[in-house]
N, C-alpha and C positions, 0 to 999 in steps of 0.2 A: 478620714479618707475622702470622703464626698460629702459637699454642704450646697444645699438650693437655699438661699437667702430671698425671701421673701417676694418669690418669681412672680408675676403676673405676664399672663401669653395669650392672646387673641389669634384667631385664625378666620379670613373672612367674618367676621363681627361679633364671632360663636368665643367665649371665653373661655381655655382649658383649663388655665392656673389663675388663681386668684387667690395674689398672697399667700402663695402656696412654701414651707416653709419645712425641711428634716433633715438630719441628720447621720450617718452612713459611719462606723467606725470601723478599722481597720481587723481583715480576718473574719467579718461577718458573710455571711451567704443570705441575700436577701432576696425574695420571692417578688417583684411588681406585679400589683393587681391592681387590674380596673374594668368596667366595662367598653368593649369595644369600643373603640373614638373615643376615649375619653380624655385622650392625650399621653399615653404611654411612651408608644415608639415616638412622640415628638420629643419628650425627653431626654431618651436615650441619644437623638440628633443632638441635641442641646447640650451634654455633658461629652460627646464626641467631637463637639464645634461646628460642625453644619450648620446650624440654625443658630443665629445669635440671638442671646437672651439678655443680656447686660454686660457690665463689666465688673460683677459685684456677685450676680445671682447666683450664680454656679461656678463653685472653685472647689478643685481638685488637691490631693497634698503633694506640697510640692513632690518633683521629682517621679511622682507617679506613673508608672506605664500602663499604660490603658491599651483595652485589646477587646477586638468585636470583631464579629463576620457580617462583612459589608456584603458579599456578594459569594458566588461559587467560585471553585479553585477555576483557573483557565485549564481550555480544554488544548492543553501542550503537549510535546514528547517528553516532557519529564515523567518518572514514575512516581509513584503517589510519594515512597517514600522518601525523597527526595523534595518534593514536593513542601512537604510537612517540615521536614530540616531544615529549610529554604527559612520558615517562620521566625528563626533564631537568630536575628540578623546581626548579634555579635557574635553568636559562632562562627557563624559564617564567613564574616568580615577577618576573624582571626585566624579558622583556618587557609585561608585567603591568602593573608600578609606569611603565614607561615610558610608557604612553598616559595617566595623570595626576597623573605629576610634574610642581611646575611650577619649584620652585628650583631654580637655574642647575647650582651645585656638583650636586646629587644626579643631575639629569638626564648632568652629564659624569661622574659617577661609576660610574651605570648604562653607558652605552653604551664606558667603558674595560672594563669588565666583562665586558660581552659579547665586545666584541672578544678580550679575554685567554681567553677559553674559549672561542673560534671560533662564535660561537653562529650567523653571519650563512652559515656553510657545513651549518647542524644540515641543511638538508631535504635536502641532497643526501647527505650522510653518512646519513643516512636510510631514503632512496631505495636507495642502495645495500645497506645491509643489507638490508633487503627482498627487492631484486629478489633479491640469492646464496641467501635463503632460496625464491625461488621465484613471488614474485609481482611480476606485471608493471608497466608503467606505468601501466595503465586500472585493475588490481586495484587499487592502492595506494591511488588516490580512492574507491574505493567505500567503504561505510558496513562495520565490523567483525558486525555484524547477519547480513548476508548469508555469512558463511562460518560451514563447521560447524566442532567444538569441533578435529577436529585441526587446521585451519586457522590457528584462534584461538591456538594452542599458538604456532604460529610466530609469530603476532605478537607475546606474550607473551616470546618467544624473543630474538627482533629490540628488543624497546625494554628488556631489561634487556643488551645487550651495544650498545647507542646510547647508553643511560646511563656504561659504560666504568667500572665501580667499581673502587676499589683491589684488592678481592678478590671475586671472579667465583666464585659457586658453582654448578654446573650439576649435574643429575640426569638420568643418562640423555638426554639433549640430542639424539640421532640416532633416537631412538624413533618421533617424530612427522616425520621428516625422510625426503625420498626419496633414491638412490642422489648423486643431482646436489646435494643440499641438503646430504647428508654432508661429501661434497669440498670445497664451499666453507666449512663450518664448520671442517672441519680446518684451511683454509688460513689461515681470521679468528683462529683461536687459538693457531695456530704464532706469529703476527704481532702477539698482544693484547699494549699495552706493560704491562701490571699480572700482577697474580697473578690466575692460576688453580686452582679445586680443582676435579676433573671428575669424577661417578662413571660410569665407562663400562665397557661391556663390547664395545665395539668395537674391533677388534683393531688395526686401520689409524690410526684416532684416536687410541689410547695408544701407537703408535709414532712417529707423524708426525707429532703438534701437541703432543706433552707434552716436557717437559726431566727431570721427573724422575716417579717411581711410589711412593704411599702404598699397603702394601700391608694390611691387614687381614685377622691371622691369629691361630686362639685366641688370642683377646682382646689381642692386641698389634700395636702398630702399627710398622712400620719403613717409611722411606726408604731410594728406593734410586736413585742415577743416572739419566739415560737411557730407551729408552720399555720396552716391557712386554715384546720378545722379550730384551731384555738383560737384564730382573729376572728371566724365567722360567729361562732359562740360568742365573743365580748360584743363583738355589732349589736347580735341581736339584742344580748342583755343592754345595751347601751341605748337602742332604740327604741327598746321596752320600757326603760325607766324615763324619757324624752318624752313618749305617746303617755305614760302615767302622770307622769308631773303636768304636764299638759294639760287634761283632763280635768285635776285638782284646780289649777291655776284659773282653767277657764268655771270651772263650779265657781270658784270662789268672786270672779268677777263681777260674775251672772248675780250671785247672791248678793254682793254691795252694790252693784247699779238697780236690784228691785229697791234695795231698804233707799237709795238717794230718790227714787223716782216716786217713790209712795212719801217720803216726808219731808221732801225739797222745800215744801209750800208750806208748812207747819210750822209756824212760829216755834212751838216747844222743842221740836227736833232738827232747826233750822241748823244747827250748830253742828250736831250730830250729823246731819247730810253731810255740810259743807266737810266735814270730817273724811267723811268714807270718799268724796271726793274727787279731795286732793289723793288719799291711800289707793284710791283706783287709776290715777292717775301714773303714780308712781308704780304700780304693779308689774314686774317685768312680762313680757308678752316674750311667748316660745312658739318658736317655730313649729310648725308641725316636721317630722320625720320624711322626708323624702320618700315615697315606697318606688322602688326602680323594679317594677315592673315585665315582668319577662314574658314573652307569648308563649303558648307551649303550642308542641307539633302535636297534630292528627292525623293520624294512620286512618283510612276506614275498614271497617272489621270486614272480613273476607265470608262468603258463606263456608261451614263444615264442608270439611269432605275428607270421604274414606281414607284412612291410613295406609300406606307411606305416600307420598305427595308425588317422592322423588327414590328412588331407590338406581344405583351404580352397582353393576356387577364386571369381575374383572376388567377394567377400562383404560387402557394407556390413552394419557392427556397429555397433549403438548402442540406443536407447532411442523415437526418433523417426524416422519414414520419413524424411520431410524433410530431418533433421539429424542423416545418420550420426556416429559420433564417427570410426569410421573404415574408411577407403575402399577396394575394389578388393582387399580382403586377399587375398594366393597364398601360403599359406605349407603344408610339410609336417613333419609329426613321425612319426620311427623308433621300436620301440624302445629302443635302445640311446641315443637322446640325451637331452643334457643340456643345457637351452637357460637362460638368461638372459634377463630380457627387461627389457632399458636403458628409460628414456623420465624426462621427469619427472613427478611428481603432475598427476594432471585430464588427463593425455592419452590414456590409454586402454589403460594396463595392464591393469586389473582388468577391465572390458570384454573384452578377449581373452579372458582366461584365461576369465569366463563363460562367453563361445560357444563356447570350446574344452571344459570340461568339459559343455556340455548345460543352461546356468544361463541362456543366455540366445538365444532363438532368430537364423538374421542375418536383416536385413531384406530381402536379395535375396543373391541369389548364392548357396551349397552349402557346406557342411561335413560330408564325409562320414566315415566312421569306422567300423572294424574292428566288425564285429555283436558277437561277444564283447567288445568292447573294455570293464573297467571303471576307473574312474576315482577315484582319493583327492581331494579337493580340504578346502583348509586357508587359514582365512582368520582374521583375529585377531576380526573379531564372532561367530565362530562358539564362537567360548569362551562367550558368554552362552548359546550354547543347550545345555549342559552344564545336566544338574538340579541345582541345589545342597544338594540336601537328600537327595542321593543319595550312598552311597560309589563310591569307584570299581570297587570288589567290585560291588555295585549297576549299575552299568553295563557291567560284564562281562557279567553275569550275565544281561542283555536280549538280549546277542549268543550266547549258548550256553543257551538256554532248558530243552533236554535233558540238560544236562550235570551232573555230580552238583557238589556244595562241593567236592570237593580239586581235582576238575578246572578249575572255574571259579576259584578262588585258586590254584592255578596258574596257567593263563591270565593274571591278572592279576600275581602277580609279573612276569613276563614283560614285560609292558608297566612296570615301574618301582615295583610296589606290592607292597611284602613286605606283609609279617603289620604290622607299624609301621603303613603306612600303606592298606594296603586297604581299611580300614571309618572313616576319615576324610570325612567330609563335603567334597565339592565346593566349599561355603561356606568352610572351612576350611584350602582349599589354597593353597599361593605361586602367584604367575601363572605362575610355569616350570611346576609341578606338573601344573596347567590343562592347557598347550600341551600335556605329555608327555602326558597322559590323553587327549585329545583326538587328538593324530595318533597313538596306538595302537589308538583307535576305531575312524577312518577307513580304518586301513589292516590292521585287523582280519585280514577275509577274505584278503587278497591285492591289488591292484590292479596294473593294467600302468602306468598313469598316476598321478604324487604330482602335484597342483598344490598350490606351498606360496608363499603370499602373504604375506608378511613371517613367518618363520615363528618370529625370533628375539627376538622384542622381549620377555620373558620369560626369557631363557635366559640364564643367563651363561658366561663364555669358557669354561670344561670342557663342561658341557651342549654348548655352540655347536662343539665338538671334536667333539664325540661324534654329533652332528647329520651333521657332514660323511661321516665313517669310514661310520654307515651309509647316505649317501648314494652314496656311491662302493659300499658294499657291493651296494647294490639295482641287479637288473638289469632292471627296467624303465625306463619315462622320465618325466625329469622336466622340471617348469616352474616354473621360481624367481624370483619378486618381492622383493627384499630390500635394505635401504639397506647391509648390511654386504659391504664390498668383499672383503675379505676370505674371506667362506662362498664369493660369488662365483666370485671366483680360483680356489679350491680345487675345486670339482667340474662348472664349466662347461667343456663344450668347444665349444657356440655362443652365438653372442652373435643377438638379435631387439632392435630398437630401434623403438619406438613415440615420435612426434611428429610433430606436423604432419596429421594426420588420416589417415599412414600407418601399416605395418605391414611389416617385411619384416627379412632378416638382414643382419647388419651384419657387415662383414669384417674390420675393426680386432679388439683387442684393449683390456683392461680398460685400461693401461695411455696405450691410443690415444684412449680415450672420455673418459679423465680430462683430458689435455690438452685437447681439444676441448671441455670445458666451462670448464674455466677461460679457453681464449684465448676463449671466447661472451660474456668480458663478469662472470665471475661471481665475478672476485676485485673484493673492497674495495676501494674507492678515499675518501681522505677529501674529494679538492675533484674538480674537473672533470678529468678525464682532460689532462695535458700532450701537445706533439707526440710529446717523447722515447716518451713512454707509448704513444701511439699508431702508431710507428713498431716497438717491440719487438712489441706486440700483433702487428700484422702481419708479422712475422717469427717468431713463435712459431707463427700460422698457417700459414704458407708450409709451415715445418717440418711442422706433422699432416698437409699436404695432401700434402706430398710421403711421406708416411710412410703415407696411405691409399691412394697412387695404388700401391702396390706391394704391399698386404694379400692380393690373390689372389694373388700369387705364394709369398705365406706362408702364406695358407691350402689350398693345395695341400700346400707341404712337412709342413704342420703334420698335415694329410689324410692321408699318407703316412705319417709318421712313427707316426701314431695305428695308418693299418692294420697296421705293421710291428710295434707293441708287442702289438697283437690276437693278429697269427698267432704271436708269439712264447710268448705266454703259453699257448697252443693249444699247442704243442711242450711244454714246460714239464710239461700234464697228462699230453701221450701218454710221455713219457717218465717220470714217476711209475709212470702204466702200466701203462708197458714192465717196471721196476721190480722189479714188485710178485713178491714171490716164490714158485716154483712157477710161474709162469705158463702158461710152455712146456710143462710137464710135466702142466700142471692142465688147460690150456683152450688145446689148438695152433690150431685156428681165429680164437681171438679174440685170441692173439696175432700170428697172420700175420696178419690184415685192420690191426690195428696197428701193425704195421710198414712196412707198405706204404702208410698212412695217412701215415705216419711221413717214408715217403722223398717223395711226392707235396708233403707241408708246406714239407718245405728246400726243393725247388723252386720253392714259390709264396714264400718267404721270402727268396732269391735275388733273384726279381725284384721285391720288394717294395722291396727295399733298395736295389736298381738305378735304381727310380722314387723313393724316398727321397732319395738321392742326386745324382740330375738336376734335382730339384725343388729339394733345399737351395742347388745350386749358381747356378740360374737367380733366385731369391731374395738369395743372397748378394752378388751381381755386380751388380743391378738397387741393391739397398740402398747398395753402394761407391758406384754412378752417380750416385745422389740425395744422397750427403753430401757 
């Protein structure tokens, strides 16, 4: 389907491709991976034609239809779904000729036509994409006008994968998409019968809907099987065995240039040198392993403070008395949690997290909050309010106004800006770069509370690694808006679920929420849903329901288990300690309260595990009863 022959690509001096050389067969779903800049979206120009590369390097199979979203749908009076049909441009063309045609043959040529490309099922294939992207049945009539540009993205989204090309090129595709619009596009591409090319940095997506991984590295491209956690396993092993052999090669060097250097001069082993030599001569020299380096973020740790941080009692949230967005809110935050907050686009994510940070008063009801309480809040429009004609030295430097130059570039290293990049313009930087400068801003001083609203849409998979570690590192709380399932999984321990003009926690797990949007109706369908259809549907249902009706029994065990890792790790420091040497002889009181600290712990640890235990079991038994 798609062949890069032996590309080489410079951009202002910087080299992307070098002899870069793979292979793409037809009906694969393929993952593009690379680190930022590293020339991704220049290929996808390149295999689109924008960018010429040769006349040799990049060839398509013949006859192939290729399909991408250049841009958002126009903001016209058409309605969306209309819109979308529009993508079809031989249906279109043929229903077209169809209103005045008048010979017999052409008119039965046109409608065998149509019928051979299903054209008479286009609105409901349509429909459906739509709706898994997110908009409803009333949206879909409306005029493309009325939604903003992220909006418009999805529809742009929807009528290049309704068009169904031979070769499907997608950039960043989950960018503009919320947690629910994710899932069902994994599931449309696991399913897509053509070739796919995807650049993503979503971890779930290049595991779950890809068959194989393009990966782009100094300047060369390789395939590699299977999704992203199985390519990153063969790297590692692959850079392991590189750094080994390496090692060996260099021992082995080291060892024949002593034995030439000690008996070069020696008549008796003159021969013997000149031997090892020439063998050292010929010895292949390996590269050492590239290590591609990722900076990690630093949160700074917040002092303690009293439980709950934040607490909502009945609280209509919205914009208009009238027409709260949403209702009745009772929710409380610690700080030690980690909350997620489920929902889809337009129902009232971002609205919380305002009232929650102080962005937006409620319209009745209380949200009251620790007096010291401060607060990080991190939004992707808030990258525009970044000066761009400022370094990020410059921007430090607002925040330490006393502070002398080595202090202040310090500081700024710190946050991810060496001497390279400190006095780089704003205007200047990658959108990851943006994000990092930005939540080292906000969270400068310290804060008890990160609210982080799509925090990754800039970041690729290392960055998005490194995001996590220092999320789990910070011991304050956090509030995470994010379509990647994955960051998700990794550092929530609650889940809060927004729809329906509610608010409140949600007992399931990420695992539980995914099903329950797919059995909602939001996988593809290309004709009218069958009974068969409609019979597993509601047996897949059955299954969540039964699978939700027993989540407090697993959020108990889960409660449990969490306090028992707490007090564990609590043991862990006192016995460091305890440890520590001299102690007894150095500081006897603050060893005895330690100790006695010490025995007190096992005891709460004891019955933690006790309660751990009673909980797994009543969980386990209930889960047997339900299958």
């Amino acid at each position: 389907m798609l062949h890069v022959n032996d590309l080489t690509y410079r951009i202002e001096g910087r080299i992307l491709f070098d002899q870069a050389t793979a292979a793409i067969s037809a009906g694969w779903k393929v993952g593009f991976v690379g680190r930022n800049g590293s020339g991704k979206s220049t290929l996808l120009r390149m295999i689109k034609r924008e960018l010429y590369a040769g006349d040799d390097e990049i060839s398509l199979q013949k006859g192939a239809r290729l399909g991408a979203v250049d841009q958002e749908a126009p903001a016209s009076n058409d309605s969306l779904i209309d819109t979308v049909l529009a993508q079809d441009k031989e249906r279109a063309a043929l229903l077209l000729e169809a209103e005045t045609a008048t010979e017999a043959q052409r008119i039965a040529d046109i409608q065998t036509r149509l019928s051979d490309i299903d054209a008479h099922s286009a609105e409901a294939r349509a429909g459906a994409i739509l709706s898994g992207l997110g908009f409803s049945a009333e949206a879909q009539a409306r005029p493309c006008a009325e939604f903003s540009g992220g909006w418009r993205m999805r529809v742009a989204l929807a009528g290049v994968l309704f068009s169904a090309p031979d070769l499907l090129l997608l950039d960043e595709p989950t960018n503009y998409l919320d947690l629910e619009g994710a899932i069902w596009l994994e599931t449309y591409l696991r399913r897509y019968p053509y070739t796919a090319l995807i650049v993503s940095h979503d971890r779930d997506l290049l595991n779950n809907a890809v068959s194989h991984i393009l990966a782009l590295e100094n300047g060369k491209l390789t395939v590699h099987p299977g999704g992203y956690d199985n390519y990153e396993h063969k790297r590692a092993e692959a850079r392991a065995q590189a750094a080994s052999f390496r090692t060996r090669q260099e021992a082995r060097r080291r060892h024949m240039q002593s034995f030439v250097d000690r008996f070069r001069a020696k008549a008796s082993k003159a021969k013997q040198a000149q031997s090892r030599l020439k063998a050292l001569e010929k010895l292949q020299t390996v590269a050492e392993p590239i290590s591609e380096r990722t900076l990690p973020f630093h949160f700074p740790n917040p002092k303690p403070m009293a439980p709950p941080i934040i607490r909502v009692v009945d609280a209509n949230l919205g914009y208009e008395e009238e027409s709260p967005v949403l209702r009745k809110v009772n929710l409380r935050l610690d700080q030690d949690d980690r909350i997620v907050i489920l929902g889809p686009n337009g129902e009232g994510k971002s609205t919380l997290v305002k009232a929650l940070s102080g962005r937006l008063d409620p319209l009745s009801g209380n949200i009251y909050k620790h007096k010291k309480l401060s607060i990080a809040y991190f939004a992707q429009h808030q990258i525009d309010e970044l000066k761009p004609k400022q370094s990020a030295y410059e921007h430090v430097r607002t925040l330490l106004p006393d502070a002398t130059e080595a202090e202040t570039r310090s500081a700024t290293a710190r946050l991810g800006f060496g001497p390279e990049k400190s006095n780089v313009l704003v205007e200047k930087l990658s959108g990851g770069e943006k994000a990092r400068l930005l939540l080292g801003i906000i969270t400068f001083h310290g804060a008890h509370l990160l609210v982080l609203d799509e925090p990754t849409n800039h970041l690729d998979i290392q960055a998005r690694e490194a995001l996590i570690e220092a999320i789990n590192d910070f011991q304050g709380s956090v509030l995470l808006i994010t379509h990647d399932a994955h960051l998700a999984a990794a550092v929530a321990d609650r889940l809060w679920l927004v729809n329906d003009g509610a608010a409140g926690p949600y007992e399931g797990d990420l695992s539980d929420y995914r099903e329950l949007v797919l059995a909602a109706g939001k996988t593809p369908k290309s004709n009218s849903a069958k009974p068969r259809n409609d019979k597993r549907l509601s047996q897949r249902k059955a299954v969540a329901d039964a699978r939700l009706s027993i989540q407090p029994l697993k959020q108990t065990a889960d409660n449990a288990e969490a306090r028992l890792d707490k007090l564990n790790a609590t043991l862990k420091r006192l016995d460091d300690a305890l440890a520590a040497p001299g102690l007894f002889e150095k500081d006897l009181p603050r060893a005895t309260k330690l100790s006695k600290e010490r025995g007190a712990l096992l005891t709460a640890i004891e019955e933690a595990e006790g309660q751990w235990l009673t909980a797994l079991d009543a969980y386990e038994r209930a889960q047997h009863s339900s299958s």
